[in-house]
C-alpha positions as CSV (number, residue, x, y, z in Angstrom):
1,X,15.4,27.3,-0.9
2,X,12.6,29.1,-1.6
3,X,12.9,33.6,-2.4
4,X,11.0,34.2,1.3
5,X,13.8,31.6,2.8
6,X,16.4,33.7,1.1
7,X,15.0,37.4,2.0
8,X,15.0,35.8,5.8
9,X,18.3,34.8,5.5
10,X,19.6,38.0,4.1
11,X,18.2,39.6,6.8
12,X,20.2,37.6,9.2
13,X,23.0,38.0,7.6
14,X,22.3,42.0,7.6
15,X,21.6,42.0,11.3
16,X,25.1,40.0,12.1
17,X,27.1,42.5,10.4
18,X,26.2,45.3,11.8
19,X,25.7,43.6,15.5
20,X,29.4,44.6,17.0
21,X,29.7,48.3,15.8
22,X,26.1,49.0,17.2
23,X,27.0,46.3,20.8
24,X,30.5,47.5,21.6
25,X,30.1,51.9,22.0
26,X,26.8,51.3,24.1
27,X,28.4,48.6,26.1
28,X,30.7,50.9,26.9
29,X,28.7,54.0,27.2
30,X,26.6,51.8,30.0
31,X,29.9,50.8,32.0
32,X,31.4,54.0,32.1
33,X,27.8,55.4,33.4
34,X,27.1,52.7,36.1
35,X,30.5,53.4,37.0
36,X,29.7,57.4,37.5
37,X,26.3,56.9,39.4
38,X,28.1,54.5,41.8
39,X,30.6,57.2,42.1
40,X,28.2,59.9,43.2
41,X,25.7,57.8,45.1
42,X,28.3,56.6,47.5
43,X,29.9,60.6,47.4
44,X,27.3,61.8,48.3
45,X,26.0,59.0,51.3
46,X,29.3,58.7,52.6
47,X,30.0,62.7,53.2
48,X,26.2,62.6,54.3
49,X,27.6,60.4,56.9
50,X,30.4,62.1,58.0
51,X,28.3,65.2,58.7
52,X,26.0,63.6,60.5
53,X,28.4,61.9,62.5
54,X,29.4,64.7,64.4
55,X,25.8,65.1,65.7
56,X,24.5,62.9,68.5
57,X,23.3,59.7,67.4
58,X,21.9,58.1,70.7
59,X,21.3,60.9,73.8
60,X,20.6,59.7,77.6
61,X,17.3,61.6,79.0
62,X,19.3,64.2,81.2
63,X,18.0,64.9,84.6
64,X,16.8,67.8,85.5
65,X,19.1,70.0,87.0
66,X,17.1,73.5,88.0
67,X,19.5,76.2,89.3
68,X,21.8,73.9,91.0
69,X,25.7,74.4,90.6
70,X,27.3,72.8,88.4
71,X,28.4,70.4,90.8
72,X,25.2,68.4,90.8
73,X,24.7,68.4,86.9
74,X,24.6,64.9,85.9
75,X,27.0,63.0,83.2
76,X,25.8,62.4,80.4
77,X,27.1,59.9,77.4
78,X,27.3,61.0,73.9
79,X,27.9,58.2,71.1
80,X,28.7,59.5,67.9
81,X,27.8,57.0,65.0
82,X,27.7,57.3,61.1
83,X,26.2,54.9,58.7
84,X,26.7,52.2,61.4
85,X,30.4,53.3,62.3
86,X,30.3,54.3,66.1
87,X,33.7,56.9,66.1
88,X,33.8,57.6,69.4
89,X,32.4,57.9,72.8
90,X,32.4,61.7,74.7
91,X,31.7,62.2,78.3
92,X,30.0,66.0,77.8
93,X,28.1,68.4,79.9
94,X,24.9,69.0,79.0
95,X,22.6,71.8,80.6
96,X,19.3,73.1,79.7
97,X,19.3,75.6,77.7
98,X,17.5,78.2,79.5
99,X,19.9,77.4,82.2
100,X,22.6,77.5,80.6
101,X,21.7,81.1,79.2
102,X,20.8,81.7,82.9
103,X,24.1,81.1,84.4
104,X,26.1,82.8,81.0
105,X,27.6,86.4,82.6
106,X,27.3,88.4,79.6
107,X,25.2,89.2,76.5
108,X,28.2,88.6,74.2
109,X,28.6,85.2,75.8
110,X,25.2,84.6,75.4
111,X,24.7,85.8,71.7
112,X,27.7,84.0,71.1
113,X,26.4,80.9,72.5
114,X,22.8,81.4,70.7
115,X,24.9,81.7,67.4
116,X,26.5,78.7,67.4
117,X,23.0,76.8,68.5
118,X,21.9,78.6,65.2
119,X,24.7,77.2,63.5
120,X,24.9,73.9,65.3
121,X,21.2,73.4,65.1
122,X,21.5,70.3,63.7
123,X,23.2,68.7,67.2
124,X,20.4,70.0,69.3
125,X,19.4,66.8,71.2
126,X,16.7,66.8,74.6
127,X,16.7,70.8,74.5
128,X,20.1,70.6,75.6
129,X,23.0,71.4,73.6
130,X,26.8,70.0,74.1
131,X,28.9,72.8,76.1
132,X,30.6,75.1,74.2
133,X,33.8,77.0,74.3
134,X,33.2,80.3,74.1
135,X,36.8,81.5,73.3
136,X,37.5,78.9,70.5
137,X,36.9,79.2,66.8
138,X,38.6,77.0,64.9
139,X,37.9,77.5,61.3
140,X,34.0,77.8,62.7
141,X,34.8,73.7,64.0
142,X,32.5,73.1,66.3
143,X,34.1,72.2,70.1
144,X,33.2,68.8,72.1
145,X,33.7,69.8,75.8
146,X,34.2,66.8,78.0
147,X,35.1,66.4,81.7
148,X,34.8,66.1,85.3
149,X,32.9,68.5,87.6
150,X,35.1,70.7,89.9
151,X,33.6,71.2,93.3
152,X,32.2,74.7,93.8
153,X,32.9,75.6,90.0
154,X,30.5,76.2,87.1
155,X,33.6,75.0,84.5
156,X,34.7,72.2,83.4
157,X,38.4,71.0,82.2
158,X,37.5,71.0,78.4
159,X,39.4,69.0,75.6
160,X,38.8,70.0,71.9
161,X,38.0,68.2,68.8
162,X,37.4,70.0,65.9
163,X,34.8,68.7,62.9
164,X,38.1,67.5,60.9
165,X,39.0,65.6,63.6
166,X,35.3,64.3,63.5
167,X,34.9,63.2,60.1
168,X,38.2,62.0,59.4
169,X,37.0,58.4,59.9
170,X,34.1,58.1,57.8
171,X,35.2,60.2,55.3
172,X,38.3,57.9,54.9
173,X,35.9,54.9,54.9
174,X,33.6,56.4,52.5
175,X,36.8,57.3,50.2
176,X,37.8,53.4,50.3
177,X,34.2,52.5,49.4
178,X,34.1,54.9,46.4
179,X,37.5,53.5,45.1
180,X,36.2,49.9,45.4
181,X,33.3,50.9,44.1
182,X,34.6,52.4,40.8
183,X,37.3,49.5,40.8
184,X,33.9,47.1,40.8
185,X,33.0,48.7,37.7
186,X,36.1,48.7,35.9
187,X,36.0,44.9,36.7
188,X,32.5,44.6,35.6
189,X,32.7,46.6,32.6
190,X,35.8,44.8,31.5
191,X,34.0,41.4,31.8
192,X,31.2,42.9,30.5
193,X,33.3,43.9,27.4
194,X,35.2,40.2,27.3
195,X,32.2,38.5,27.6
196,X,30.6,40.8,24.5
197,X,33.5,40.1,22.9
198,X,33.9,36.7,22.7
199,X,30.0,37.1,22.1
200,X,30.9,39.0,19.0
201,X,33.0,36.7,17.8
202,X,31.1,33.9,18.2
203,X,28.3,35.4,16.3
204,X,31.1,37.0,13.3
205,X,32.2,33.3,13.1
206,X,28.3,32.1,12.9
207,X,27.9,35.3,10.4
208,X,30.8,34.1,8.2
209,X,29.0,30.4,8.5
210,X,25.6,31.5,7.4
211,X,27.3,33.4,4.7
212,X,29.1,30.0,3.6
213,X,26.2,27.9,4.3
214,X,24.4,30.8,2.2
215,X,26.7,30.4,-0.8
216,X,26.8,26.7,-0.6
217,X,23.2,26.8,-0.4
218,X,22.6,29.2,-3.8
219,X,25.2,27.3,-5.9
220,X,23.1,24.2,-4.7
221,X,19.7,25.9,-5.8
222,X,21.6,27.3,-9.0
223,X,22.7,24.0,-9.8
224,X,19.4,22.1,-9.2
225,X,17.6,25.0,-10.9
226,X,19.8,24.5,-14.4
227,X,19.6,20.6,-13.7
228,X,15.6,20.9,-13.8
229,X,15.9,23.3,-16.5
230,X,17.9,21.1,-18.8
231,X,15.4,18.2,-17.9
232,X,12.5,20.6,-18.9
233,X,13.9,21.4,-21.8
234,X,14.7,17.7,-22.8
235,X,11.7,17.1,-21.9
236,X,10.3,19.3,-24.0
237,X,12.3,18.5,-26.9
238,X,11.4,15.0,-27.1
239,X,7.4,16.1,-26.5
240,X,7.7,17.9,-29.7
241,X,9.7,15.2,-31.6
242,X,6.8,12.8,-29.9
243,X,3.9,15.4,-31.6
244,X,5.8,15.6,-35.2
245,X,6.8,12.4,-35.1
246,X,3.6,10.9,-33.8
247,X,2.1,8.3,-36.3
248,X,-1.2,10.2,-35.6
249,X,-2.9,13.2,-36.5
250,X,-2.7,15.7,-33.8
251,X,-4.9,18.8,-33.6
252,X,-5.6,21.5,-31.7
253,X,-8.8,23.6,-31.8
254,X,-10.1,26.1,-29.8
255,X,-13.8,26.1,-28.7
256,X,-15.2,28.2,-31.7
257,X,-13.5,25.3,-34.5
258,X,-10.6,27.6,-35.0
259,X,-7.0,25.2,-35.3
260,X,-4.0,26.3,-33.1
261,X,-1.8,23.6,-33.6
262,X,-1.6,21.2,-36.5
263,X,1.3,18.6,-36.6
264,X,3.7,17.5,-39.6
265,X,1.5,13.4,-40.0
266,X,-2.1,15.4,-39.9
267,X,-0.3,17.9,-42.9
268,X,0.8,15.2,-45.0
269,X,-2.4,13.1,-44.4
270,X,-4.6,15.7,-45.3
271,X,-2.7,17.9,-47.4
272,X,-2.3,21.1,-45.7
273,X,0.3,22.7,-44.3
274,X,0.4,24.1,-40.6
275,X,0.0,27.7,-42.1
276,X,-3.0,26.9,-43.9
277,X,-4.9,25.1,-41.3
278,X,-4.2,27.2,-38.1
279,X,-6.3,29.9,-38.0
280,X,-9.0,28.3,-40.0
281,X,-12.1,26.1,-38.8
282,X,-11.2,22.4,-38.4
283,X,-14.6,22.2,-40.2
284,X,-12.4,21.9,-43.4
285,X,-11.8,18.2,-42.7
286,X,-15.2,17.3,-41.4
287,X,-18.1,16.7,-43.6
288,X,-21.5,17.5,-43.4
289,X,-22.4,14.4,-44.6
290,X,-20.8,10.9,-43.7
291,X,-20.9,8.4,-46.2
292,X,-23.6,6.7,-44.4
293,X,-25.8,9.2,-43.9
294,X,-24.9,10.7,-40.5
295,X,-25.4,14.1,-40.0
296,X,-21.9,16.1,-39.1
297,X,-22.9,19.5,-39.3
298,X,-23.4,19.7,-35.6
299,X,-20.2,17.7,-34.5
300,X,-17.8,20.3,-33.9
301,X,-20.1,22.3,-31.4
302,X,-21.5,18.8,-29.9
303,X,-17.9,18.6,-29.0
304,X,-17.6,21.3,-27.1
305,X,-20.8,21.2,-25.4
306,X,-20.8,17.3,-24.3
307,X,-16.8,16.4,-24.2
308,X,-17.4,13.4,-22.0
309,X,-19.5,11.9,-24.9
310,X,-16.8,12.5,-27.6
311,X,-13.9,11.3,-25.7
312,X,-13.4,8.4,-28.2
313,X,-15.2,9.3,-31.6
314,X,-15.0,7.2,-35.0
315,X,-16.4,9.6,-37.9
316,X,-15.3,10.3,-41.4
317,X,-12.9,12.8,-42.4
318,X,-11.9,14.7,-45.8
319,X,-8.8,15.8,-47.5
320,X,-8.1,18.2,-49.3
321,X,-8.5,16.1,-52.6
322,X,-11.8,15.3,-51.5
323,X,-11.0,11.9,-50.6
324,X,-13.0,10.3,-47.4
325,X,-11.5,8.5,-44.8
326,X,-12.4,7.1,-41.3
327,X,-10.5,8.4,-38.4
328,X,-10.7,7.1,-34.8
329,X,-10.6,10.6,-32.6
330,X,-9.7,10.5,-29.2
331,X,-11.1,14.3,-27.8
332,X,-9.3,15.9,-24.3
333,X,-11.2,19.1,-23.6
334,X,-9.1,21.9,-22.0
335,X,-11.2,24.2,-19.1
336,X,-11.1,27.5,-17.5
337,X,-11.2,27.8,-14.5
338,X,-15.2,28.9,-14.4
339,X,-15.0,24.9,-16.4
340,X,-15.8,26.2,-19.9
341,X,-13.8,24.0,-22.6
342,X,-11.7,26.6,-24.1
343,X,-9.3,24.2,-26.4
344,X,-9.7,20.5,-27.6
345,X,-6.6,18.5,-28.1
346,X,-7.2,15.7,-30.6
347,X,-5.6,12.6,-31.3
348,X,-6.7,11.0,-34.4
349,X,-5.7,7.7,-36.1
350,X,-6.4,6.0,-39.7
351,X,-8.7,3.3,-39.4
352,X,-10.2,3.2,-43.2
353,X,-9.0,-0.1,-43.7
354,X,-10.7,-1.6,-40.5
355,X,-13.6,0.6,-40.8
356,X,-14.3,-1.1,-44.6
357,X,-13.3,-4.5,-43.5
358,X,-15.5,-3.9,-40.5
359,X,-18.4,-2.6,-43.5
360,X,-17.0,-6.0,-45.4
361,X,-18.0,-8.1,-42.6
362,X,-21.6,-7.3,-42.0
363,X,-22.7,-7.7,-45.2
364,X,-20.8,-10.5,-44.9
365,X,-22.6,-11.9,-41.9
366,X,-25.7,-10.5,-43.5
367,X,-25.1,-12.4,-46.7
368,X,-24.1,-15.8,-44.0
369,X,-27.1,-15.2,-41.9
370,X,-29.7,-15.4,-45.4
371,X,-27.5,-18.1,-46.5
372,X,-27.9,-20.2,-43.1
373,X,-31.5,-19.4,-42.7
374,X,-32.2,-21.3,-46.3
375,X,-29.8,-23.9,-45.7
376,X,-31.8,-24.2,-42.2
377,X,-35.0,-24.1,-44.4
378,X,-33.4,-26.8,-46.7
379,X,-32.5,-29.0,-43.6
380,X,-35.8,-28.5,-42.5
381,X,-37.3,-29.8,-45.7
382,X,-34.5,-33.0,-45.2
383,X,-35.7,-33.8,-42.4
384,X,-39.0,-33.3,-43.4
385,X,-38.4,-35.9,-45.9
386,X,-36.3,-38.5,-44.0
387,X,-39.1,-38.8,-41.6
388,X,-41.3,-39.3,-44.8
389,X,-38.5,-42.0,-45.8
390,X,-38.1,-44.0,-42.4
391,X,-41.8,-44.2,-42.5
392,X,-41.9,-45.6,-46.1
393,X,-39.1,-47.8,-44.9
394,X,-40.5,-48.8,-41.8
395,X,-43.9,-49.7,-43.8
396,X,-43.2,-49.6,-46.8
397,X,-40.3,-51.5,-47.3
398,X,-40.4,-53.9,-44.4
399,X,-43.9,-55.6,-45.8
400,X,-42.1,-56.8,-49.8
401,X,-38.9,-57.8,-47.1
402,X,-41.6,-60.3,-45.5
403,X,-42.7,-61.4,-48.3
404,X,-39.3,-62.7,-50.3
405,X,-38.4,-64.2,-46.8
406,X,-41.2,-66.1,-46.5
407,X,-41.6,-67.2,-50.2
408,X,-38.3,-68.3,-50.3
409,X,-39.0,-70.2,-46.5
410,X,-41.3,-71.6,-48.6
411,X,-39.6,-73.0,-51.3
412,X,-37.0,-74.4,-49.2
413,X,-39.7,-76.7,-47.0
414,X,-42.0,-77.6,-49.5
415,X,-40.5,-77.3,-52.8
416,X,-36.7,-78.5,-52.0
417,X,-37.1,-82.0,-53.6
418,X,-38.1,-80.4,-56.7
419,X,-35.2,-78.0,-56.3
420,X,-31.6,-79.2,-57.0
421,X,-28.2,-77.8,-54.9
422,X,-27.6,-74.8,-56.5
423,X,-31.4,-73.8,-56.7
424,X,-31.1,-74.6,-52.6
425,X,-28.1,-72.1,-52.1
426,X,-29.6,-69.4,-54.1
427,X,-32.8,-69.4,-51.8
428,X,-30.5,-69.7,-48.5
429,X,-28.5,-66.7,-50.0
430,X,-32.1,-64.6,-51.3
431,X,-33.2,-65.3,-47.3
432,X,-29.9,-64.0,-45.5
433,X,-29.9,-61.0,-48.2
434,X,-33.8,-59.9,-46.9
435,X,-32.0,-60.9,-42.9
436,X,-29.6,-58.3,-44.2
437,X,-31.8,-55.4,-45.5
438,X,-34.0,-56.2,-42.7
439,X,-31.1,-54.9,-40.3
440,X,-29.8,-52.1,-42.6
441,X,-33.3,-50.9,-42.3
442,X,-33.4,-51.2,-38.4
443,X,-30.0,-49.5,-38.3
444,X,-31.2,-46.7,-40.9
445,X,-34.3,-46.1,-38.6
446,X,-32.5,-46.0,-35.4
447,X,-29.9,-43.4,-37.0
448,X,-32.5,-41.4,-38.5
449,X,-34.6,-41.0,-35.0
450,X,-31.3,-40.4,-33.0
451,X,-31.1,-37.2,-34.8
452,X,-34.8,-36.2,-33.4
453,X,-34.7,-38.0,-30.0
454,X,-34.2,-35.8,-26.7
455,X,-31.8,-36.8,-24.2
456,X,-32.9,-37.4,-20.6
457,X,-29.2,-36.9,-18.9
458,X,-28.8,-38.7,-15.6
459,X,-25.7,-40.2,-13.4
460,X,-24.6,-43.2,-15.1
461,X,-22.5,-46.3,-13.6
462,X,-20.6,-47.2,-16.6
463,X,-18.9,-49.9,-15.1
464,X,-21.7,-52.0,-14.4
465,X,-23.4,-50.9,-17.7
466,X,-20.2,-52.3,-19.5
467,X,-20.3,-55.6,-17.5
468,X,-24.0,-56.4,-18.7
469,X,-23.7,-55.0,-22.3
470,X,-20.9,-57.2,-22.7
471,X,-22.9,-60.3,-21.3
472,X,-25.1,-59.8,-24.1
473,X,-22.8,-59.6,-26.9
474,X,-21.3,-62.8,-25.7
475,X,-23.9,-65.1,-25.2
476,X,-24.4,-65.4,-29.2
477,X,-21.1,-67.1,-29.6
478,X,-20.6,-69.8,-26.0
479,X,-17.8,-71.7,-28.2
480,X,-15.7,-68.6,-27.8
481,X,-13.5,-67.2,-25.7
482,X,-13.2,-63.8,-24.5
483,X,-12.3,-62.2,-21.6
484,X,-13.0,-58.6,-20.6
485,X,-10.0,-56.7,-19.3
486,X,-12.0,-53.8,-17.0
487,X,-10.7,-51.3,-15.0
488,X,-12.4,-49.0,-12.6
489,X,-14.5,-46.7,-14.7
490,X,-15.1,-43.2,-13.7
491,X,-19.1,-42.7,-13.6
492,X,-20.7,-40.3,-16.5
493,X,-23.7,-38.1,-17.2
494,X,-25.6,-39.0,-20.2
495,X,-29.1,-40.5,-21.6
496,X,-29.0,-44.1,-20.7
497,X,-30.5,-45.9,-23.6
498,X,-28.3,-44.1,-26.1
499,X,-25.4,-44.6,-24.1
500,X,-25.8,-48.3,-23.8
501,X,-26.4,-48.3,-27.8
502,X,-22.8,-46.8,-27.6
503,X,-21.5,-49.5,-25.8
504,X,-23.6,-52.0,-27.5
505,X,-21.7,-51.4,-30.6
506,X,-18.3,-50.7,-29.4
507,X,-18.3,-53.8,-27.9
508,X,-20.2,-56.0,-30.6
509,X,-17.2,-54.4,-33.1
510,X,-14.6,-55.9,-30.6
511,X,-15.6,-59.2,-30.3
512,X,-16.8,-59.7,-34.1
513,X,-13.4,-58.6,-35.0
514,X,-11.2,-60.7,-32.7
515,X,-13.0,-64.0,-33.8
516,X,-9.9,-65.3,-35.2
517,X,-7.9,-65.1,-31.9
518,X,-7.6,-68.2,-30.0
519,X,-8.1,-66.1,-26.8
520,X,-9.9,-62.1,-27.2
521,X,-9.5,-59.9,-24.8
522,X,-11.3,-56.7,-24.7
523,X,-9.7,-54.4,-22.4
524,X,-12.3,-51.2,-21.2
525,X,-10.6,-48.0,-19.0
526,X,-11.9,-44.3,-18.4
527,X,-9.6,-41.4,-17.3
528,X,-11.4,-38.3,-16.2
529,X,-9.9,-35.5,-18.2
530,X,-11.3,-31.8,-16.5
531,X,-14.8,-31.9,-16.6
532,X,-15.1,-34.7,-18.8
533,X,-14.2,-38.6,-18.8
534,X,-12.5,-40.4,-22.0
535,X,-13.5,-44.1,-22.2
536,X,-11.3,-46.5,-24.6
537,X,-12.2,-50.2,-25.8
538,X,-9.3,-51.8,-27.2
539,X,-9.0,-55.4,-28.7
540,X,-6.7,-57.9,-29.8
541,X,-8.4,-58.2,-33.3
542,X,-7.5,-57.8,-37.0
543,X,-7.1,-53.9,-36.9
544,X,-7.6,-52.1,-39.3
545,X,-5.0,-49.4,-41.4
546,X,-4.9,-46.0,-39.6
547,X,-4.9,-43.8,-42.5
548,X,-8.4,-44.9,-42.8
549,X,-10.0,-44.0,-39.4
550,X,-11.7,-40.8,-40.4
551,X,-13.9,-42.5,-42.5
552,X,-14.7,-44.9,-39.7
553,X,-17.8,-42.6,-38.1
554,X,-19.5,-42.3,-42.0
555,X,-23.0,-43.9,-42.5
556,X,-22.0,-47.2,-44.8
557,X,-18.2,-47.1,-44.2
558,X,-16.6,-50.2,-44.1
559,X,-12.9,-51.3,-44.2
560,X,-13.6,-55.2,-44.3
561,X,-15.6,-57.4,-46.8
562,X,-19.2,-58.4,-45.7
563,X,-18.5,-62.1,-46.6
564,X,-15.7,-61.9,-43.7
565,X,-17.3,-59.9,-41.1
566,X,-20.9,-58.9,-41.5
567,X,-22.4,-55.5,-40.8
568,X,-24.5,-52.9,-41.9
569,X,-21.8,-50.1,-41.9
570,X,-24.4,-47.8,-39.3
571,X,-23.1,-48.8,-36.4
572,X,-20.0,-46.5,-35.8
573,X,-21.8,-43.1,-36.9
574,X,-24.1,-44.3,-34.7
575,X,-22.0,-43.7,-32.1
576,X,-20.1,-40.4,-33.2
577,X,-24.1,-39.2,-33.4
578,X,-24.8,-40.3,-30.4
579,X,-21.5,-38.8,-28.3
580,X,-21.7,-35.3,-30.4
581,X,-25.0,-35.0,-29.1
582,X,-23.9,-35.2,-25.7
583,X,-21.1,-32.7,-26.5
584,X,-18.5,-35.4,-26.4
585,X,-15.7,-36.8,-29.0
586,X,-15.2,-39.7,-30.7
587,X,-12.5,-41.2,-32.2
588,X,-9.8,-44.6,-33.2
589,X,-6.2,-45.5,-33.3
590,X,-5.4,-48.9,-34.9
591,X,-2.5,-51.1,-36.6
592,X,-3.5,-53.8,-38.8
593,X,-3.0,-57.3,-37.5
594,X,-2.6,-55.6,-34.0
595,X,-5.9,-54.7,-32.6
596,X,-8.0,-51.7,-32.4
597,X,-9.4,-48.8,-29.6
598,X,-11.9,-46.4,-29.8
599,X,-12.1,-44.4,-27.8
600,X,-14.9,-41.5,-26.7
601,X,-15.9,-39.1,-24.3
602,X,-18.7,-37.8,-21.6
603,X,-19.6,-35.5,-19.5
604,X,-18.4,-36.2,-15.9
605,X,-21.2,-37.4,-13.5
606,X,-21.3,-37.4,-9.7
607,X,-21.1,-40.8,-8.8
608,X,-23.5,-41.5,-6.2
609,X,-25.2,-44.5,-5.2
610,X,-28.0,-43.9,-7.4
611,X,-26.3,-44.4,-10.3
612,X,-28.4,-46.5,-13.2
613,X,-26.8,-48.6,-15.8
């Protein structure tokens, strides 16, 4: 609850308090006056009414009567009524009243008569007036004649009612109202004043609820408040353990350089204590000049003036020894509310060691990059000169090759009777030996252009490619037998000539080396492996000894004796050229006296119908 929900409430509370003292005297205040004015209205209508009832109410037009006797005056009916109440019904005589002067016999009569009309002016009705007594005066009542007319007599037999007698009726009534009247407002007062009551009540008993609820409600707030403030604090606590503790320099500068805040790592790292830096410029760390060359002079108020550049900063720093190091800054800027940086809060960490390494490397890389670009050079010049020696060898070395073949043809044709048996071995032997260079010299050639030749990749059907290479490493032995095991080859993207030479030798290597089965079987499969497919050819053949199969892919590497199994020792780096330079692998598993498989791998092809092999 908030301090405007808690002035609100007090207010409430304030207002219920004083609620019944300032309800309860009013209340009754306004009951007893209702009570009065309904009192004195109905006093004061009901003896209105009793006055007026002695006067007529309704009057019949009386006939006139001129001097006749009395005889011929006409009846007349008089109806008394108040508020509604008819009291009674008079037969009177009524004359005019200039007659009735007229036939008076004396002046005291008359005056007497003209007096009451003065007094009774109220009752005068149709210029008539009701008959009066002229002898009675009853406490100045006024005298209601009624009768019969006597023949040959101006009187009448009279009976008398006086104005008590008149009024007794409606003043009773009026009495009676005026009591149920004030008895209506006692009963309305009192309910009035029950009904307040229990209003009263209800609202002490919601007033003593508030004032619970209120309580309950400020021990709630004064409990969440000292729960928050202990979290605060806790908070706070471990932030400033965090800061001291922090494996980091942490500084705090204000816009003009001056340090606020300098915690206990960036003290011991560069050796001064929080009393000597705050207060000064964090220029006493910072250099002019970094080790490199760059220009800090400015840094501080670059800062300040471009934050969002310095966010993350790498620059060197200096202790108070006068040592350099290499801090990694990471820069918040604190704004105003005009967005002026008035503070910078920064994070700094030791990176000498990577910075150096970092230096280490690139002359490093510098010193690799000079070193590569002469071994390129010196390549270059290799190259250079194996094309100078495959042309020697190709013409060169070829022509004296020609030669000894054909002398020693020669020999053997013409000259063999002159020649004895050993003399005709050693010229067999000097013309397979020139066979011999003749093919290291083809394989050296081949080797040497693979190395400069540029591939011309297309989808290959290496199934069918394997089907006719093998028919033309067979047909040079028909007294053999050997059967080719092949299973459904995934097709490959590659440069068909060189991959043919691939499989040229992979399989010429199988069935040279299972010549001493009764029955070879080379066995060809291809698994595609991600993006790529891996190709084996395994045999039933001598084998070879495992711990020998890196050397395998060199130029002139052989693991059998050329008397038993010829060869030039080309053929298998050959191949490793060959796949490497399609980005592929190469390599061989083998147990002596168990067979071989070599295995090696291209790039995947689509394997459409236009697939060449």
């Amino acid at each position: 609850m908030n301090s405007s929900e808690q002035k609100n409430c007090r207010k409430c509370f304030e207002k219920a308090e004083t609620l019944p003292a300032r309800i309860i005297p009013w209340s009754l205040i306004a009951a007893v006056g209702a009570a009065a004015t309904v009192l004195v209205a109905f006093g004061y209508l009901f003896s209105h009414c009793a006055r007026c009832s002695m006067g007529p109410h309704q009057v019949e037009q009386p006939r006139s009567v001129g001097h006749q006797s009395a005889s011929q005056i006409a009846k007349c009916r008089v109806e008394v009524a108040a508020d509604g109440w008819v009291l009674g019904a008079y037969s009177a005589m009524l004359l005019p009243i200039q007659e009735w002067l007229e036939g008076t016999d004396s002046e005291e009569s008359k005056l007497q008569i003209l007096y009451r009309m003065q007094m009774c002016r109220n009752y005068v009705a149709y210029s008539a007036i009701y008959f009066l007594h002229p002898e009675v005066n009853v406490r100045g009542a006024l005298v209601l004649a009624y009768g019969q007319p006597v023949p040959d007599s101006p009187r009448l037999p009279d009976a008398e009612v006086d104005q008590t007698e008149v009024g007794a009726g409606p003043r009773r009534i009026g009495l009676y109202l005026i009591i149920a009247a004030l008895a209506l407002a006692i009963a309305v007062g009192t309910l009035f004043y029950v009904v307040l009551r229990r209003k009263v009540k209800s609202l002490a008993l919601h007033q003593r609820e508030l004032e619970w609820d209120k309580d309950a409600r400020e021990v709630e707030f004064q409990t969440e408040r000292e729960y928050r403030q202990g979290q605060l604090r806790e908070r706070e606590r471990r932030y400033a353990e965090l800061v001291e503790n922090a494996n980091s320099a942490i500084i705090r500068w204000k816009s003009d350089g001056t340090i606020t805040f300098f915690n206990m790592f960036a003290q011991e790292f560069f050796g001064y204590r929080e009393d000597e830096a705050c207060g000064k410029s964090v220029a006493i760390i910072v250099p002019r000049t970094e080790s490199t060359g760059r220009d800090l002079s400015n840094l501080i108020e670059d800062i300040v003036r471009r934050p969002e550049r310095y966010f993350k900063n790498v620059n060197e720093n200096v202790r108070r020894d006068g040592s350099r190091v290499w801090m990694a800054w990471t820069n918040k800027p604190v704004f105003d509310s005009e967005g002026n940086v008035t503070e910078v809060l920064a994070v700094g960490t030791d990176v000498t060691d990577r910075v150096r390494a970092e230096e280490q490397l690139r002359i490093l890389n510098s010193e690799l990059e000079r070193t590569v670009a002469r071994r390129t050079a010196a390549l270059q010049f290799a190259n250079q000169e194996l094309e100078a020696f495959a042309y020697s060898v190709s013409h060169d070395l070829r022509a004296p090759l020609r030669a000894i073949d054909g002398y020693s043809k020669i020999l053997l044709d013409d000259y063999s009777d002159r020649v004895d048996e050993d003399g005709r071995f050693l010229l067999v032997q000097v013309r397979d030996c020139a066979k011999e260079m003749g093919l290291l010299i083809d394989d050296l050639l081949a080797f040497s252009r693979m190395s400069r030749q540029n591939l011309v990749l297309q989808d290959l059907n290496i199934e069918a490619m394997v089907r006719l290479v093998f028919q033309e490493v067979t047909d040079g032995c028909p007294d053999r037998v050997v059967r080719l095991d092949l299973r459904p080859l995934p097709p490959a993207r590659g440069d068909k000539a060189m991959v043919r030479e691939v499989l040229r030798n992979l399989l010429g290597n199988a069935v040279k080396f299972t010549r001493p089965q009764a029955e070879a079987v080379i066995e060809v499969t291809g698994n595609r492996h991600d993006s790529e497919v891996i190709y084996r050819v395994r045999d039933n053949g001598v084998g070879f000894d495992e711990r020998y199969s890196d050397k395998l892919f060199n130029v002139f590497q052989r693991l059998h004796r050329s008397e038993e199994y010829e060869g030039t020792g080309v053929g298998l780096a050959l191949v490793r050229r060959i796949v490497e330079k399609h980005g592929g692998r190469v390599g061989a598993e083998g147990d002596v006296g168990k067979g071989a498989a070599f295995w090696f791998s291209l790039p995947l092809g689509n394997g459409g119908p236009e697939d060449v092999y």
